[in-house]
BAGU-367896 format. One line per field, with one value per residue (C-alpha): residue number from 1; x, y, z. Coordinates in Angstrom, 3 decimals, padded with zeros to 6 digits. Last residue first. Layout:
BEGIN
num: c(NUM,...)
u: c(X,...)
v: c(Y,...)
w: c(Z,...)
//
This chain:
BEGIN
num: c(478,477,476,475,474,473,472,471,470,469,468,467,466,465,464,463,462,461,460,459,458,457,456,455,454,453,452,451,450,449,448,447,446,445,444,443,442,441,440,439,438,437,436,435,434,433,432,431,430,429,428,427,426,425,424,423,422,421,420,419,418,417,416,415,414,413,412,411,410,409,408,407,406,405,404,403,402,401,400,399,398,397,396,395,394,393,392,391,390,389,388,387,386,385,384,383,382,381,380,379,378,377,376,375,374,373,372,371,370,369,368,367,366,365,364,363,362,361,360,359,358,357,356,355,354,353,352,351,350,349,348,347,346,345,344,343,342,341,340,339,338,337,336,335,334,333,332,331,330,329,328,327,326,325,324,323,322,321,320,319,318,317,316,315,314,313,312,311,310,309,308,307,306,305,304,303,302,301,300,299,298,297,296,295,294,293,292,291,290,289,288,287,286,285,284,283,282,281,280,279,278,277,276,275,274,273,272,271,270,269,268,267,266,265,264,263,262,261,260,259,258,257,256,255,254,253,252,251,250,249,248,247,246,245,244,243,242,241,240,239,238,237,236,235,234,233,232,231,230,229,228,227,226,225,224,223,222,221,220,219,218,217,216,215,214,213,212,211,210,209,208,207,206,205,204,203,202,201,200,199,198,197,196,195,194,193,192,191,190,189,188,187,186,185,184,183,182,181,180,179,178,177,176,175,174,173,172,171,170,169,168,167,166,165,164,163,162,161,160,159,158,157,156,155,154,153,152,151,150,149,148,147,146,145,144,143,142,141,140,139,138,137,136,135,134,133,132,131,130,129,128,127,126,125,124,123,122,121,120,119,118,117,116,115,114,113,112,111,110,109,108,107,106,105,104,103,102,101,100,99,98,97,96,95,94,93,92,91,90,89,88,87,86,85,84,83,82,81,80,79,78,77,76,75,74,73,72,71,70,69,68,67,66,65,64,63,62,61,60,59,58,57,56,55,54,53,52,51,50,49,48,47,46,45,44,43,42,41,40,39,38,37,36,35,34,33,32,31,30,29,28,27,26,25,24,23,22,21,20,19,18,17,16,15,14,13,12,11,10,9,8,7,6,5,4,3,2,1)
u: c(-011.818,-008.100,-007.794,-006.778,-004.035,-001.619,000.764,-002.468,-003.634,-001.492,-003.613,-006.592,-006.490,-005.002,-008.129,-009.895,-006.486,-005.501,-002.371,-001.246,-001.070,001.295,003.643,006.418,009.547,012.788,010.795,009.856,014.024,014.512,015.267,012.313,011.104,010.673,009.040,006.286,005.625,004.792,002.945,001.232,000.730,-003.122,-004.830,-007.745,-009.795,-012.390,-011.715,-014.891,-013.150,-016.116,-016.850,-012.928,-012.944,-015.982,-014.215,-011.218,-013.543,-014.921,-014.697,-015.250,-018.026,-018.832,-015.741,-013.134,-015.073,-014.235,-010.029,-009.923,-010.927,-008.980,-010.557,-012.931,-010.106,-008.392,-004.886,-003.431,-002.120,-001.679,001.473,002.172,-001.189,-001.816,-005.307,-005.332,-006.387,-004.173,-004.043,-000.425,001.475,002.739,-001.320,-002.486,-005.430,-006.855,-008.775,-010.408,-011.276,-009.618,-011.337,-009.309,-011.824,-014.168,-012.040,-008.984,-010.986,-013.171,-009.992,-007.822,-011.046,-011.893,-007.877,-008.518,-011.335,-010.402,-009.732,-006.564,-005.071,-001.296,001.888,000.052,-000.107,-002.836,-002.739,-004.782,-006.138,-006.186,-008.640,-007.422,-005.012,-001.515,-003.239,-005.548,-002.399,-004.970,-004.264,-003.403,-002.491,-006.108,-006.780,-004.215,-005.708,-004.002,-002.332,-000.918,002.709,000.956,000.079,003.675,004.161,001.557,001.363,000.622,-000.947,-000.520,003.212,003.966,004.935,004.308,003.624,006.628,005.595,008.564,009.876,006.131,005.635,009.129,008.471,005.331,006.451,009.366,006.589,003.906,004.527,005.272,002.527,000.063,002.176,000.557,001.070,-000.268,-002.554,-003.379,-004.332,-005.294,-002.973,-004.022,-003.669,-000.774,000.525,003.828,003.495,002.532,006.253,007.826,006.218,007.544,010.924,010.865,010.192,012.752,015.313,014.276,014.734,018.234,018.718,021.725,019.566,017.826,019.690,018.244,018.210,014.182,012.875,011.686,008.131,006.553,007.253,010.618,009.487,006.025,007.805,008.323,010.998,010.123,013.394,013.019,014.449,017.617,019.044,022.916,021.304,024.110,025.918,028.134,031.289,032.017,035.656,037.045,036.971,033.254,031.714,028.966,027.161,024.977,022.503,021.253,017.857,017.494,020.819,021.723,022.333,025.507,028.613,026.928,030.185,029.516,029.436,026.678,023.430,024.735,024.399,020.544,019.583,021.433,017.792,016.858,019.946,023.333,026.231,029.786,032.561,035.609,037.442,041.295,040.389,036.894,036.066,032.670,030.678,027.756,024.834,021.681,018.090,015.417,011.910,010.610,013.992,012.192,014.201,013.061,016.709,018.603,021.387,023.279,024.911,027.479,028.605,028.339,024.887,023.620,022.084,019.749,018.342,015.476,014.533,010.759,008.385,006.403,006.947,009.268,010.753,012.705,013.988,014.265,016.390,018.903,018.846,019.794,022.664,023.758,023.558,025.534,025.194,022.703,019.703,018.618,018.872,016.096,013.441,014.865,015.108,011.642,010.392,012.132,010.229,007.065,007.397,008.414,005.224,003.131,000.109,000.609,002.049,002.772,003.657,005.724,004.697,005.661,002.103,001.995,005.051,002.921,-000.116,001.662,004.037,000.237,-001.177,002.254,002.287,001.775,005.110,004.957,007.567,010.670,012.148,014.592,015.702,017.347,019.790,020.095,020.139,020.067,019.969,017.127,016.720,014.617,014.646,012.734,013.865,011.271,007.548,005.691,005.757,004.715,001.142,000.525,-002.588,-005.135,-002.669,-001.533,001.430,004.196,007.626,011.283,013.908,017.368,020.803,023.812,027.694,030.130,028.239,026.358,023.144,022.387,023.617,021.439,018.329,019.633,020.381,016.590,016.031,012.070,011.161,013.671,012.815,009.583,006.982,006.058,009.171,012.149,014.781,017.633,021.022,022.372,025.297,028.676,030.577,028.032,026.027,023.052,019.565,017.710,013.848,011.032,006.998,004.496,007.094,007.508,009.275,009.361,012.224,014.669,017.074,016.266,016.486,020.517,021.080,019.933,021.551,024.955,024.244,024.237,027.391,029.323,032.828,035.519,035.180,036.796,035.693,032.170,029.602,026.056,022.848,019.293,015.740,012.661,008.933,005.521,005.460,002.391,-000.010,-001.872,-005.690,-004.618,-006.482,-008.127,-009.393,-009.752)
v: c(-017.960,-018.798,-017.859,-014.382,-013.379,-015.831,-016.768,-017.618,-017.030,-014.002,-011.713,-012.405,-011.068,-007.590,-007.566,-004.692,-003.132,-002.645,-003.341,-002.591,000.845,001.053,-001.271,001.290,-000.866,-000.422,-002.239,-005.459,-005.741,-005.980,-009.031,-008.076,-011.006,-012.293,-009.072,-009.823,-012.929,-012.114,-009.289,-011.959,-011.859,-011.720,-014.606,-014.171,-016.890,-017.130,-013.380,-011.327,-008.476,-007.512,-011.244,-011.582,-008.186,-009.284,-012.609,-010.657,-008.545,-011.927,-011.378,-007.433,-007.082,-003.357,-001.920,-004.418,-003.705,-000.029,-000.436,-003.337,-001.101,001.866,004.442,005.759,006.175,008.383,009.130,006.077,007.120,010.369,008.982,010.303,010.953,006.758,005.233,002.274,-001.173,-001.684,-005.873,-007.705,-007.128,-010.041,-010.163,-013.569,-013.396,-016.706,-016.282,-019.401,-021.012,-017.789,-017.301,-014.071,-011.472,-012.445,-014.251,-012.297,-009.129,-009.440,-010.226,-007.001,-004.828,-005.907,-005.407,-001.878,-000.654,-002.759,000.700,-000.046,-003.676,-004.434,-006.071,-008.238,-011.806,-013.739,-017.490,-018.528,-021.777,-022.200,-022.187,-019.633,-018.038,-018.012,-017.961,-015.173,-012.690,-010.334,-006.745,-003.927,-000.092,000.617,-000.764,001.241,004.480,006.489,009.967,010.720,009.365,006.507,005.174,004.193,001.405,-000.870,-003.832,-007.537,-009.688,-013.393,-013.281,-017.119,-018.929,-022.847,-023.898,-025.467,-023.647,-022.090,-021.075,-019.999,-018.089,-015.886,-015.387,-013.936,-011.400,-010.465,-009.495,-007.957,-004.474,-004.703,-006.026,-008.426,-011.306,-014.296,-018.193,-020.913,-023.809,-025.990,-029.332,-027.649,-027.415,-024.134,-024.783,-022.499,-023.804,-021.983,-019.696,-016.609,-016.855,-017.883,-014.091,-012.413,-013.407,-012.412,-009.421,-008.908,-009.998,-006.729,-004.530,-005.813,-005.224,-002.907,-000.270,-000.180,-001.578,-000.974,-002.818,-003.788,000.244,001.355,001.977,-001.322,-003.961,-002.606,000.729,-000.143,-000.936,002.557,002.864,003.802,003.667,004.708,007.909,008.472,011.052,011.828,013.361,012.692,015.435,014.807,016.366,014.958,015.737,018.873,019.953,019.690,020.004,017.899,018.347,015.674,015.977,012.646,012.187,008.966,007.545,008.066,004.924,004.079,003.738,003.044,003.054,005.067,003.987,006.915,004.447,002.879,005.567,006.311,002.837,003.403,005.587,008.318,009.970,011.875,011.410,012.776,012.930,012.951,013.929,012.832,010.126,009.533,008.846,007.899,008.184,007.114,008.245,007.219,008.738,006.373,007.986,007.093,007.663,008.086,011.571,012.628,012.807,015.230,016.194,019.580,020.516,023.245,025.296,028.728,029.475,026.623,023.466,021.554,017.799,016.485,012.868,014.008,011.614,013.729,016.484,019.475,021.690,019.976,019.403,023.016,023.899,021.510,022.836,025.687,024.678,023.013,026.196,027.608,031.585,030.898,032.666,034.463,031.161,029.885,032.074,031.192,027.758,027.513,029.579,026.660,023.987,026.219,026.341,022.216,021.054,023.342,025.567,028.471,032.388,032.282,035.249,035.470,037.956,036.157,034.876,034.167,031.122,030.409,029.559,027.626,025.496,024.052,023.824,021.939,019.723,016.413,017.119,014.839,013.578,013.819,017.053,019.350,022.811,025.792,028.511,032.289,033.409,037.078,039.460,036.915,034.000,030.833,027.920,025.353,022.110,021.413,021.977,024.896,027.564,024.887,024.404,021.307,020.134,020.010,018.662,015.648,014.994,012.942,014.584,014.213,016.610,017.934,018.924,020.458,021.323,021.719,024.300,024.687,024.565,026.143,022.541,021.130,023.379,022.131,018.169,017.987,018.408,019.006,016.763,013.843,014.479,013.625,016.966,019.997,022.359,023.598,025.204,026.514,028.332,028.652,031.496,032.069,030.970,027.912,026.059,023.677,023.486,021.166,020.338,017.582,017.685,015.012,011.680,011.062,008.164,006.016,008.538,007.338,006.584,009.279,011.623,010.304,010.862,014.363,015.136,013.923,015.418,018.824,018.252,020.655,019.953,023.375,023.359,019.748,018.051,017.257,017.197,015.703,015.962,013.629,013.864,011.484,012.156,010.905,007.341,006.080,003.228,001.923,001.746,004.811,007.481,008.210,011.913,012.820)
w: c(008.837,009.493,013.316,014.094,016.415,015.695,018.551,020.953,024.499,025.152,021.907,023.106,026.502,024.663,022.677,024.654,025.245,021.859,019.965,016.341,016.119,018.869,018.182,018.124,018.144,021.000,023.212,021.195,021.103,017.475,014.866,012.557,011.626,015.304,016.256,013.170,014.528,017.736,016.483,014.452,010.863,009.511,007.947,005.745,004.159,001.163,000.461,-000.213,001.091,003.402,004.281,005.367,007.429,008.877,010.133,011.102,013.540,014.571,018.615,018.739,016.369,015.822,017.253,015.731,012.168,012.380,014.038,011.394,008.385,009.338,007.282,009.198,012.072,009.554,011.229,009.404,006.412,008.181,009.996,013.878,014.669,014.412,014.587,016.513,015.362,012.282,011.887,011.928,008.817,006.421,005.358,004.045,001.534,000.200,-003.412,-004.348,-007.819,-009.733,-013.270,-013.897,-014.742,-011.865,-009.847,-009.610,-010.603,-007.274,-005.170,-006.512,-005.673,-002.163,-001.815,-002.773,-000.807,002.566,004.531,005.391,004.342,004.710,003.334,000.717,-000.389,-002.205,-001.625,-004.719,-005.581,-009.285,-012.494,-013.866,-012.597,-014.549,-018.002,-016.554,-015.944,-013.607,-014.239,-012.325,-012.382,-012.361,-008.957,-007.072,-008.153,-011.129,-010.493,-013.656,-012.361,-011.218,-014.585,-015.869,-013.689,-015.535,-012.597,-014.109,-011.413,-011.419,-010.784,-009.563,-006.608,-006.299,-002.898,-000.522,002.146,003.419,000.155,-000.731,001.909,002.086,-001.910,-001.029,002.025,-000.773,-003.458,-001.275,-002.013,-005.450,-006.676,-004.845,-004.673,-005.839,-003.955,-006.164,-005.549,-008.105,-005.325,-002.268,000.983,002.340,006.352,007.552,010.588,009.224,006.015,007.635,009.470,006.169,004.701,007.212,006.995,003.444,004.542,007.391,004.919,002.164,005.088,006.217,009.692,011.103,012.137,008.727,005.356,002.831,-000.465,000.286,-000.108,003.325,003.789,003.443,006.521,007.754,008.189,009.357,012.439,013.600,015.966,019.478,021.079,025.271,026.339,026.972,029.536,028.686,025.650,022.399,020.628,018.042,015.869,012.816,011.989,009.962,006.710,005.380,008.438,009.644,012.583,014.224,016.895,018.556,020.427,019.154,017.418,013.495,011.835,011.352,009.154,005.387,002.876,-000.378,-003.710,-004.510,-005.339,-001.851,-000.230,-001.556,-000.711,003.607,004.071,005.561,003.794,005.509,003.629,004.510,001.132,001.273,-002.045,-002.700,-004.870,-004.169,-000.494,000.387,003.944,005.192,007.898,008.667,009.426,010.131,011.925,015.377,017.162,020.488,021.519,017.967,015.639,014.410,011.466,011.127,008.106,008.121,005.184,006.762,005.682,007.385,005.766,008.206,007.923,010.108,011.315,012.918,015.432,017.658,020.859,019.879,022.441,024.245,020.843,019.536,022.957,022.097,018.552,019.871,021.606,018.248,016.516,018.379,018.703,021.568,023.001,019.658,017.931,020.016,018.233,014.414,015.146,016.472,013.496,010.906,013.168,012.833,008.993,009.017,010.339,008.411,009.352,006.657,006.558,010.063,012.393,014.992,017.620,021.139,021.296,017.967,019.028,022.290,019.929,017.512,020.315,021.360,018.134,016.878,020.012,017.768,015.280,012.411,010.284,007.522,007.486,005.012,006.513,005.037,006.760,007.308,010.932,012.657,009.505,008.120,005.695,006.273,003.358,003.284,002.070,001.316,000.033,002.298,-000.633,-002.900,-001.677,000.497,002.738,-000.445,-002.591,-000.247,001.252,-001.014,-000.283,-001.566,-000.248,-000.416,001.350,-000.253,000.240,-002.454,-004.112,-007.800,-008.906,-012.546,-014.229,-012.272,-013.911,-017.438,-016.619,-015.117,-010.881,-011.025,-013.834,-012.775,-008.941,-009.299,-009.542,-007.796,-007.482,-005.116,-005.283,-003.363,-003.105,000.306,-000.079,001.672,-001.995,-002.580,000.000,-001.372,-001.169,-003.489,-003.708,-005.041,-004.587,-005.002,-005.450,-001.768,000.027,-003.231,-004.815,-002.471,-004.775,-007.056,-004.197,-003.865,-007.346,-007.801,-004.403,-006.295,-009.486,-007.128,-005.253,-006.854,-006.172,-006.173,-002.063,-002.062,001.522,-000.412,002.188,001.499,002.576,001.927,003.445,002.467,002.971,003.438,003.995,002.660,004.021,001.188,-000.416,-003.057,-003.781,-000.898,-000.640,003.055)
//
């Protein structure tokens, strides 16, 4: 696995609308909702939308400026549309499998946009070329679409069979689906894993129903954000009549992904009633307590952008002078850059001071090894003092390839070669002169959520489990 950059990656955003006036096009209005969520992919962008009986798409490689410009808009027209933003990687992508994709046969014509992972796809593979489908890739979204197409046959509603499709499906997935008739359906995993919400905006006499994973991309439209979609919910929208939905009488358990709140989700949403960019700066105020970094010309950095609210949450609590000692050039990651060369130390901040360094997360260690070398090297920093607003990644996750990569997990490695000072080895490796990780305590209380209703499950491990009850923090300051 190439790694390009040293950060956990969300890899995809969905967004539909419904205008209630059939003469609308809705296009500018996709185009302006994908902007907004832009961050949640920026490898591949596409458009679907309903016009006169037809689903028009396209897709291309590229950020949704290049891919959706005035002149190909301008080409799109229909009152209803859905679209998608998607990161992957080049070696696991090709165009033909970038979204929404579109399915088309004499049964069932319709086009699908999906954010997630299904972990039965070998298993629903093999029964799938059992009954005679054939594949021309290994996607996630290519067998959803060929799950559709199979249950369809048992059921005219759509909704039935996208009952059928979920019993189906095992894994985390918020998906989007534009039928040929000018329905969109929304869905969500059984464990709600993934955000999907829903808004509404009324222009003159126009209504308009918005579905986005996330309340940003509303908001960029003037609409109103109602709700966020529930787990195991199925939502149709059609562009004349009420919202219709269907909701399992059996529940199973929320497993919301907490690295939503900590770095996915842009700060301006708003996430199952919880502001994102709060939860952050909450963070950073619980790193800040019992913290012991009381030097004289000590500052608190942010480590660009990601740890930027965590920082500001520190330094308010800890009374410590914040400042932007690392420049970012936000130009270079369009060609593909590395973390590393899109920053530079400000040395007339730096020199000579204490640094609390602040970031959302470390993987594999690469990066932030990097950003504390050219602090003090290039920068003159005295001391470089990393404090993490995350809690350490110990398990390897199959529902986000970021952190599928056991090899690249640096706590999961060092945890298994010296189980009682993994953080200390993390610290040497860095070259930090401390590291402090957030509790999960800690990061629950930021949050605001029920501990049940969050997937912790990267973040705990049995063999430290002991640990973790005999003290708030689960590292000491080494």
């Amino acid at each position: 696995m190439e790694l390009k950059e040293d950060k956990i990656r969300e890899y995809c955003g969905v967004f539909a609308i419904s205008c209630s006036d059939f003469s609308f096009s809705v296009a500018e209005s996709i185009y302006q909702g994908l902007m907004a969520i832009q961050h949640r992919g920026q490898l591949f962008s596409g458009i679907s939308t309903f016009c006169d009986g037809e689903i028009i798409s396209y897709k291309n490689r590229g950020l949704v400026s290049k891919v959706l410009n005035p002149k190909r808009l301008k080409t799109i027209s229909g009152n209803v549309g859905i679209g998608h933003v998607c990161y992957g990687s080049t070696n696991r992508i090709i165009l033909k499998d970038a979204q929404p994709y579109h399915f088309k046969s004499k049964q069932i014509d319709f086009s699908l946009a999906m954010n997630g992972a299904i972990t039965n796809y070998d298993e629903l593979f093999l029964k799938l070329k059992k009954m005679g489908r054939t594949f021309t890739g290994k996607s996630d979204v290519e067998l959803i679409v060929t799950l559709i197409e199979v249950f369809s046959k048992f059921s005219d509603d759509m909704v039935e069979a996208l009952k059928m499709v979920a019993k189906a499906l095992k894994g985390a997935y918020s998906i989007i689906i534009l039928r040929n008739n000018g329905n969109i359906y929304a869905m969500k995993d059984q464990h709600g894993y993934k955000p999907l919400c829903y808004g509404k905006l009324k222009i003159n006499n126009k209504k308009f129903h918005i579905i986005s994973s996330e309340s940003c991309a509303i908001d960029t439209l003037g609409g109103i954000l109602k709700r966020e979609i529930k787990p195991g919910e199925i939502l149709t929208i059609n562009p004349i009549n009420d919202l219709k939905s269907y909701h399992p009488q059996v529940q199973k358990r929320q497993k919301f992904c907490q690295y939503e709140y900590i770095y996915f989700a842009r700060p301006d949403s708003i996430i199952n009633g919880i502001s994102v960019a709060e939860v952050r700066y909450k963070l950073g105020r619980n790193l800040a307590r019992n913290d012991i970094i009381r030097h004289d010309n000590t500052i608190v950095v942010p480590v660009p952008d990601s740890g930027r609210s965590a920082a500001m949450g520190y330094a308010w609590e800890s009374k410590i002078p914040y400042a932007e000692g690392l420049m970012k050039n936000r130009y270079l990651w369009q060609l593909g850059s590395n973390v590393i060369e899109k920053l530079n130390p400000i040395k007339s901040v730096i020199k000579g001071k204490h640094i609390i360094l602040i970031d959302d997360s470390i993987l594999s260690g690469i990066t932030m090894k990097k950003i504390i070398s050219m602090l003090k090297r290039e920068g003159g920093a005295k001391t470089v003092n990393v404090r993490i607003s995350s809690p350490p990644i110990l398990k390897n996750c199959e529902l986000n390839s970021s952190l599928s990569n056991r090899d690249l997990l640096i706590a999961y490695q060092k945890k298994i070669t010296f189980p009682e000072n993994y953080v200390k080895e993390i610290k040497k490796y860095i070259g930090a002169n401390t590291l402090k990780y957030q509790s999960i305590e800690g990061l629950i209380d930021a949050i605001g959520l029920d501990e049940n209703k969050l997937c912790l499950a990267c973040l705990k491990d049995e063999t430290i489990k002991k640990r973790e009850k005999k003290s708030q923090v689960i590292d000491l300051i080494v």
